[in-house]
C-alpha positions as CSV (number, residue, x, y, z in Angstrom):
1,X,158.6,295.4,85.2
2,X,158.2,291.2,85.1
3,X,160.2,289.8,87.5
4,X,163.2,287.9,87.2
5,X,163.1,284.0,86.5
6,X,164.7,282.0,89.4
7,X,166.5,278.6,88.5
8,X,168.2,280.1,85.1
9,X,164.6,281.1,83.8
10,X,162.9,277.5,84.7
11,X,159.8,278.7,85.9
12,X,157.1,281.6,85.2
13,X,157.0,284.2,87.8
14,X,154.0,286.5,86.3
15,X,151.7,285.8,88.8
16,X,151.3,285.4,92.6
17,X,151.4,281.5,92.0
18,X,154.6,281.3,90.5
19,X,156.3,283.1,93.1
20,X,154.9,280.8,95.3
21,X,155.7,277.6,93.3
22,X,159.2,279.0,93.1
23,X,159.9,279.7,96.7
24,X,159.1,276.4,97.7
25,X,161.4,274.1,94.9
26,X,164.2,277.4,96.0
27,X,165.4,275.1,98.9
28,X,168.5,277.6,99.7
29,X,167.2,280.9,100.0
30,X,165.7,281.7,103.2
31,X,164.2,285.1,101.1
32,X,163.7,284.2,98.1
33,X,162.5,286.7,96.0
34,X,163.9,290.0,97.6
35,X,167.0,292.7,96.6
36,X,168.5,292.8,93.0
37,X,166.8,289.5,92.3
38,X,163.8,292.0,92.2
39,X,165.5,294.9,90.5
40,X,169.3,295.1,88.8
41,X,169.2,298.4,90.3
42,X,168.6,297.7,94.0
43,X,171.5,299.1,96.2
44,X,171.6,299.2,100.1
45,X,170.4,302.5,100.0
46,X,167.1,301.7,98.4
47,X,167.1,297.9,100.4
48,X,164.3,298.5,103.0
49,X,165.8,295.8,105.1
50,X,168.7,297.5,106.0
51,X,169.7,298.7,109.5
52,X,168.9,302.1,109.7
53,X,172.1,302.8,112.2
54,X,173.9,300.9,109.8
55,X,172.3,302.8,107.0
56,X,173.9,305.8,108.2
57,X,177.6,304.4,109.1
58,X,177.6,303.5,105.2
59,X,176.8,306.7,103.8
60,X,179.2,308.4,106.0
61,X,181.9,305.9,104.1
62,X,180.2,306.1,100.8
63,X,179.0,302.7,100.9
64,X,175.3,303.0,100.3
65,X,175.7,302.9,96.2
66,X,176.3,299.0,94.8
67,X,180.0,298.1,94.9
68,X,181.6,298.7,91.7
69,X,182.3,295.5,89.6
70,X,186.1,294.2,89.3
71,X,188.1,296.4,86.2
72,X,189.9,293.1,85.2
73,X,188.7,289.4,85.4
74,X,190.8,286.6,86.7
75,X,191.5,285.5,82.7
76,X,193.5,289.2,82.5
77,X,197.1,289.4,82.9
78,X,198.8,287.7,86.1
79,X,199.9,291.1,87.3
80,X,197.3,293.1,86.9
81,X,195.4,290.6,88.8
82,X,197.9,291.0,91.9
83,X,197.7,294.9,91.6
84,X,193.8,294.8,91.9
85,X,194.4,292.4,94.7
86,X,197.3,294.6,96.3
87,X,194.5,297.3,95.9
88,X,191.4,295.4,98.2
89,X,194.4,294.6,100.3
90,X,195.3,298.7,101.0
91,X,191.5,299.8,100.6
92,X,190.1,297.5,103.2
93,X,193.2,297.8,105.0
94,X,192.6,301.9,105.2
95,X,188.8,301.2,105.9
96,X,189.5,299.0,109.1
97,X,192.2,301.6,110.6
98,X,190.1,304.5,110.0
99,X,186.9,302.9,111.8
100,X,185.9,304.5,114.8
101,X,185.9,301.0,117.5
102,X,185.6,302.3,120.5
103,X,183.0,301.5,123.2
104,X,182.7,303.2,126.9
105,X,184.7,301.3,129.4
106,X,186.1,298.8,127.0
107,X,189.0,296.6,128.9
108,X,192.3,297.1,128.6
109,X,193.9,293.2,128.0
110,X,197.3,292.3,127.2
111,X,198.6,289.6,125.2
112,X,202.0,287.6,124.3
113,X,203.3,286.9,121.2
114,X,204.4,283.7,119.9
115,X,206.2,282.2,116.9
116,X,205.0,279.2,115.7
117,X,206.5,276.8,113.1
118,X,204.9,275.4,110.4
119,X,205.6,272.5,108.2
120,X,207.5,274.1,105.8
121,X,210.3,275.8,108.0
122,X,208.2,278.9,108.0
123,X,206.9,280.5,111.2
124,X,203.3,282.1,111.8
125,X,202.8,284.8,114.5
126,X,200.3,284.4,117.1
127,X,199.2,286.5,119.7
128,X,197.6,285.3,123.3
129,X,194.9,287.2,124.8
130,X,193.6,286.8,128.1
131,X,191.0,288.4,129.7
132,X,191.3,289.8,133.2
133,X,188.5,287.3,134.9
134,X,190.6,284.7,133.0
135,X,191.1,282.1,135.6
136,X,192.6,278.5,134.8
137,X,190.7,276.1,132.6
138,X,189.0,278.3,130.7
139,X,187.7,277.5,126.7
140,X,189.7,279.0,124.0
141,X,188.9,280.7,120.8
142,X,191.6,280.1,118.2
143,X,190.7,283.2,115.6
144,X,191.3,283.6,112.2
145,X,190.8,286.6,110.2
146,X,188.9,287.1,106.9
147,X,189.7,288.3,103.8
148,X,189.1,285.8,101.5
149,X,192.2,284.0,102.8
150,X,193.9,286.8,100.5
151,X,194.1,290.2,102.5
152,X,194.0,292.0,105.3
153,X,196.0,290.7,108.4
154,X,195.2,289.4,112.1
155,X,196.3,292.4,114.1
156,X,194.6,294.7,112.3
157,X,192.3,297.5,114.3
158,X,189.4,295.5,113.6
159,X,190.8,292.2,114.2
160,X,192.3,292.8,117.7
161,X,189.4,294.9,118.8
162,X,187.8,291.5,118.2
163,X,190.0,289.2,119.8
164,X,189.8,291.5,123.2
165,X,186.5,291.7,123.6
166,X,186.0,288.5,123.1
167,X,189.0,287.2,125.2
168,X,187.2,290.3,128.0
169,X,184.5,287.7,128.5
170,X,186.8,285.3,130.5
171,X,188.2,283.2,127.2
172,X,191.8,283.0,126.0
173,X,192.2,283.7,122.5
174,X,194.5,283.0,120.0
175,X,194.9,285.5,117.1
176,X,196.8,283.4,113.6
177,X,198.5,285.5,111.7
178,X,198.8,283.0,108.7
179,X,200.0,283.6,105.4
180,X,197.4,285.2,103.2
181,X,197.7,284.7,99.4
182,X,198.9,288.0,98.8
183,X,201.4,289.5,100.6
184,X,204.4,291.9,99.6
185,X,206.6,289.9,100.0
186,X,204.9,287.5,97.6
187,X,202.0,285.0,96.8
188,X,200.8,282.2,99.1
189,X,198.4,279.6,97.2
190,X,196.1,277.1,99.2
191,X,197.3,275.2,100.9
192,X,199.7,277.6,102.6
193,X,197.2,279.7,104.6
194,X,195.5,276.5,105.8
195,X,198.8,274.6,106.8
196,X,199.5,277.7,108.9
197,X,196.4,277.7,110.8
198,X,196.3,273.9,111.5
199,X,200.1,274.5,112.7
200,X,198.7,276.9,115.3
201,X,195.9,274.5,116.0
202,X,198.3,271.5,116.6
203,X,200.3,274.2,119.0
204,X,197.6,275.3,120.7
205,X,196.1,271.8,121.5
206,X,199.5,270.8,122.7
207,X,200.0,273.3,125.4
208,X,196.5,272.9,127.0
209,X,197.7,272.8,130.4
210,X,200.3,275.9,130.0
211,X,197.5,278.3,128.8
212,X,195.0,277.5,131.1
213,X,192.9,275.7,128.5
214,X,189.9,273.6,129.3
215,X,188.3,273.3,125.6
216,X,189.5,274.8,121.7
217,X,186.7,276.4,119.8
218,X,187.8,277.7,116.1
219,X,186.2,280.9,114.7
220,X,186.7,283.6,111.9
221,X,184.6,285.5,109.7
222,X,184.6,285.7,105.9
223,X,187.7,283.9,104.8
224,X,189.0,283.3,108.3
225,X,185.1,280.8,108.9
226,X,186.2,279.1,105.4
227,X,189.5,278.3,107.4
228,X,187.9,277.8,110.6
229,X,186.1,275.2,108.7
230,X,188.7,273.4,106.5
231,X,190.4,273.4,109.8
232,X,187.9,271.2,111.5
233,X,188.1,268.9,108.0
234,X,191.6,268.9,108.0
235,X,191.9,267.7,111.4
236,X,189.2,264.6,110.2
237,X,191.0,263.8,107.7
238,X,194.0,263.5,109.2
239,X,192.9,261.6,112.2
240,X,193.2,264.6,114.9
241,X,189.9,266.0,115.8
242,X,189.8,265.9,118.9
243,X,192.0,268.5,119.1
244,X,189.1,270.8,118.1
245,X,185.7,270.4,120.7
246,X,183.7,273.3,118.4
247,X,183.7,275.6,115.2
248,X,182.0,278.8,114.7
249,X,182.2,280.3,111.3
250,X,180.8,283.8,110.6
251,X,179.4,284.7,107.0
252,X,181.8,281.9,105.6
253,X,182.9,282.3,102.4
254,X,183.2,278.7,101.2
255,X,181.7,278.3,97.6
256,X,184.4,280.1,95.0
257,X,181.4,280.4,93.0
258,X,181.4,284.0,92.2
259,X,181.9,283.4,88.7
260,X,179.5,281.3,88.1
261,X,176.8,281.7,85.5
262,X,173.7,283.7,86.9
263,X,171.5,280.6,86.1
264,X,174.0,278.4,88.5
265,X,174.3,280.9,90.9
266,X,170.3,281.3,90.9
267,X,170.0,277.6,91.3
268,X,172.4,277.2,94.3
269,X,172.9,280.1,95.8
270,X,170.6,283.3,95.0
271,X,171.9,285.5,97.1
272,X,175.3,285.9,95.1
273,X,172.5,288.1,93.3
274,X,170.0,289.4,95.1
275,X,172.9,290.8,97.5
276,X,175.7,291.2,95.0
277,X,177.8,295.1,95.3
278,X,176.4,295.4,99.2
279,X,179.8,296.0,100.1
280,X,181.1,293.2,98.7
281,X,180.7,292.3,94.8
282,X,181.6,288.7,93.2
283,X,183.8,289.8,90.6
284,X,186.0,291.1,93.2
285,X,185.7,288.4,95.1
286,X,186.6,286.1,92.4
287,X,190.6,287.8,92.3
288,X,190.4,287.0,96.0
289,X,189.6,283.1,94.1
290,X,192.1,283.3,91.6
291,X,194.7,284.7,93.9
292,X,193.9,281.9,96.5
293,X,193.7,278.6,94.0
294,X,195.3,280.2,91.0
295,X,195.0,277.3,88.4
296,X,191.0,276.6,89.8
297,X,192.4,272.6,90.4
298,X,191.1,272.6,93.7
299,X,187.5,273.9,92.7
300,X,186.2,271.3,94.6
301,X,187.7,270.6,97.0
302,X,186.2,271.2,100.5
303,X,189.9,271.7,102.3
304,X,189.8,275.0,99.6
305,X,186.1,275.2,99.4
306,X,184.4,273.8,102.4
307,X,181.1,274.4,100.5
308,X,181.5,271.4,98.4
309,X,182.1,269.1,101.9
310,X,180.2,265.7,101.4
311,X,178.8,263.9,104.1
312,X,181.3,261.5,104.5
313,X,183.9,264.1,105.2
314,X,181.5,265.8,107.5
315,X,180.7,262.8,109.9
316,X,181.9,263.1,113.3
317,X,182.9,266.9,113.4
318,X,182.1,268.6,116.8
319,X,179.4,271.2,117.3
320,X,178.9,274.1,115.1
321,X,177.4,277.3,114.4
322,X,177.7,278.9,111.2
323,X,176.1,282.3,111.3
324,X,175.2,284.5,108.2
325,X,173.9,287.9,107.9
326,X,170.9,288.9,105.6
327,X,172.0,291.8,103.1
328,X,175.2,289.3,101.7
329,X,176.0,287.6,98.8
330,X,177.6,285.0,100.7
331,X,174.9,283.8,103.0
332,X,173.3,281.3,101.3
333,X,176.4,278.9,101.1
334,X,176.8,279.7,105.1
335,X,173.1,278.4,105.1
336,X,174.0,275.6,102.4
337,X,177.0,274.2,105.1
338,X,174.5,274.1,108.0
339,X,171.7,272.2,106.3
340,X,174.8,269.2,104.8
341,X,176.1,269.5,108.6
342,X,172.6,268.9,110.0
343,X,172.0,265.7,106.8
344,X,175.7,264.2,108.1
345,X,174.5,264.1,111.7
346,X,176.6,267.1,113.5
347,X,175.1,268.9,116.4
348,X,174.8,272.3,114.5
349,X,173.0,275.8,115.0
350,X,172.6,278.4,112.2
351,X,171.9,282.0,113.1
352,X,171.0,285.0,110.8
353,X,171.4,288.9,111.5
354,X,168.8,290.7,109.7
355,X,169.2,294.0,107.9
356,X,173.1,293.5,108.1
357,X,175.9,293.4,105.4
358,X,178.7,291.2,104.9
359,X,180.6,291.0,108.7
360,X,179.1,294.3,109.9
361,X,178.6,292.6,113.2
362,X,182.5,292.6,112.9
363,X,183.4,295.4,111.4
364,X,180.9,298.2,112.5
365,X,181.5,297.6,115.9
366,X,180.7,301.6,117.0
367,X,177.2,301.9,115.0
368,X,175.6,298.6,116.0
369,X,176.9,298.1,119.0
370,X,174.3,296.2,120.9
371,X,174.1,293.4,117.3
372,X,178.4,293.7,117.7
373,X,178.1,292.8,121.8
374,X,175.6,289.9,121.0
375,X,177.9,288.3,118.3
376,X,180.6,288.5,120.9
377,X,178.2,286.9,123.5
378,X,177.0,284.2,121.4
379,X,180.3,282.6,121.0
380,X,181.5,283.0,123.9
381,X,178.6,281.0,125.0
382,X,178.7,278.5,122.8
383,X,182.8,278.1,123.2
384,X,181.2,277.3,127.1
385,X,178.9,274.9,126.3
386,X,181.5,272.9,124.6
């Protein structure tokens, strides 16, 4: 077959020069030309570039065939929306509990609980962990969890298998159970997640001395690095940041674009395509986004949507690492956030695990152990050099 156009059909791609002359004006993509931008009917199964040990932890789950599109769009009744949401929420929910996460000798930490209040006379949970080598003055990672800001929930399996390894390398971590969007109990619209996790930031930073805390490093993955992010903005803009010495976001999801037209999502971000359905899909993603900023008035605005930061809001932010996995859709607006962090003059570091989906270096902690252990390492390293 021809192959597709890049750039919403700009440019002929018939022969080998055209592929070349599109690869070089295609300033995002670090691939290019690769998955379902080659074929519509490319799944991870047929994806050569996938791990082979993660290869086989999907097909035990049933995840090698392209994620099904969303049923219903964001347009659709309110209520349906929430019950496909309420849906992600239980399936990813199940997914997480029934993982196997276990490694040999893993440590067994304990942690403290604390209620925090917000702003609004509300109070967020957080949980302590410190590892046993702990000693005083030691960097902390305040974590928050993904889900698109909409589901899932800090002390999940998952979650808290996270927080203690990474706290078993001699950090303290803090674990934010913020509000997500959805919740039974009701809906949560940005700003209220955010407000929660810069309340946990602001009590964090002001008991430095009781927790043994020499620097503050934030860090989530997926929904959790777009807060980690707006976190960092949030404290800029409101004249704080020095309560935060570093960020590191993991496979942020920062854009809201995932109903954007193919041609703008070929334009900006291409691998909204060429890795759309490995594990995650955009449609879905999008009730996430419609859950999140319901009325789409903050589209733009990089406290929501970090990807749409401009350089004057980014001037003067610590150190960061924004790190992005290969085989998902949302890479290339992790990619997009280093490159305007590097052009506004912030010490930054990108990092990209090949042949991995969205957060397996999170999530599949059993099958890639040795990728899972060096995510782990690599921020707790870089929460050191802080």
């Amino acid at each position: 077959m021809k192959p597709p156009k890049f750039l919403g059909g700009a440019s002929d791609l018939a022969s080998p020069q055209g592929i070349e002359k599109e690869l070089a004006v295609n300033a995002i993509s670090t691939a290019g030309y690769e998955g379902r931008l080659i074929s519509s009917d490319m799944s991870l199964e047929t994806d050569t570039r996938l791990d082979h040990r993660l290869k086989k932890a999907l097909d035990g789950l049933g995840l090698l065939g392209n994620a099904a599109p969303a049923e219903i769009s964001r347009l659709d009744d309110h209520q349906a929306v929430v019950a496909a949401v309420k849906a992600q929420h239980e399936g990813f929910g199940a997914l997480y509990e029934a993982l196997p996460n276990d490694l040999v000798r893993d440590p067994v930490l304990g942690y403290t609980t604390h209620d925090v209040p917000t702003e609004d006379g509300h109070t967020v949970a957080v949980r302590v962990y410190r590892g046993a080598g702990a000693g005083q003055k030691v960097p902390c990672v305040i974590y928050y969890h993904g889900g698109g800001m909409v589901i899932l929930d800090a002390f999940a399996k998952v979650h808290d298998r996270w927080c203690q390894d990474l706290a078993a390398t001699g950090l303290v971590v803090v674990a934010v159970n913020y509000r997500n969007g959805y919740t039974e109990q009701g809906l949560h619209p940005f700003p209220t997640g955010l407000n929660d996790c810069f309340a946990a930031l602001r009590w964090v930073n002001s008991r430095r001395e009781s927790l043994g805390i020499s620097k503050i490093m934030l860090q989530g993955e997926s929904g959790g690095g777009n807060l980690a992010l707006a976190s960092a903005l949030k404290a800029m803009k409101e004249g704080c940041i020095d309560a935060v010495d570093g960020v590191y976001a993991n496979v942020p999801y920062i854009s809201g674009g995932y109903s954007w037209d193919e041609g703008r999502k070929r334009a900006e971000l291409p691998s909204l395509i060429a890795s759309n359905g490995y594990f995650i899909e955009c449609s879905q993603m999008d009730l996430l986004v419609a859950i999140y900023d319901p009325a789409g008035d903050n589209a733009e605005n990089p406290l929501c949507w970090p990807y749409f930061a401009k350089e004057r809001d980014l001037t003067g932010l610590p150190p960061h690492v924004i790190a992005v996995n290969e085989l998902d859709p949302l890479r290339d607006e992790g990619i997009a956030f280093y490159r305007k962090l590097l052009a506004a003059g912030v010490l930054a570091r990108a990092r990209t695990n090949h042949g991995l989906v969205h957060a397996a270096d999170l999530i599949f902690r059993q099958a890639i152990p040795d990728i899972y252990l060096a995510s782990i390492s690599d921020i707790a390293s870089f929460a050191r050099s802080l």
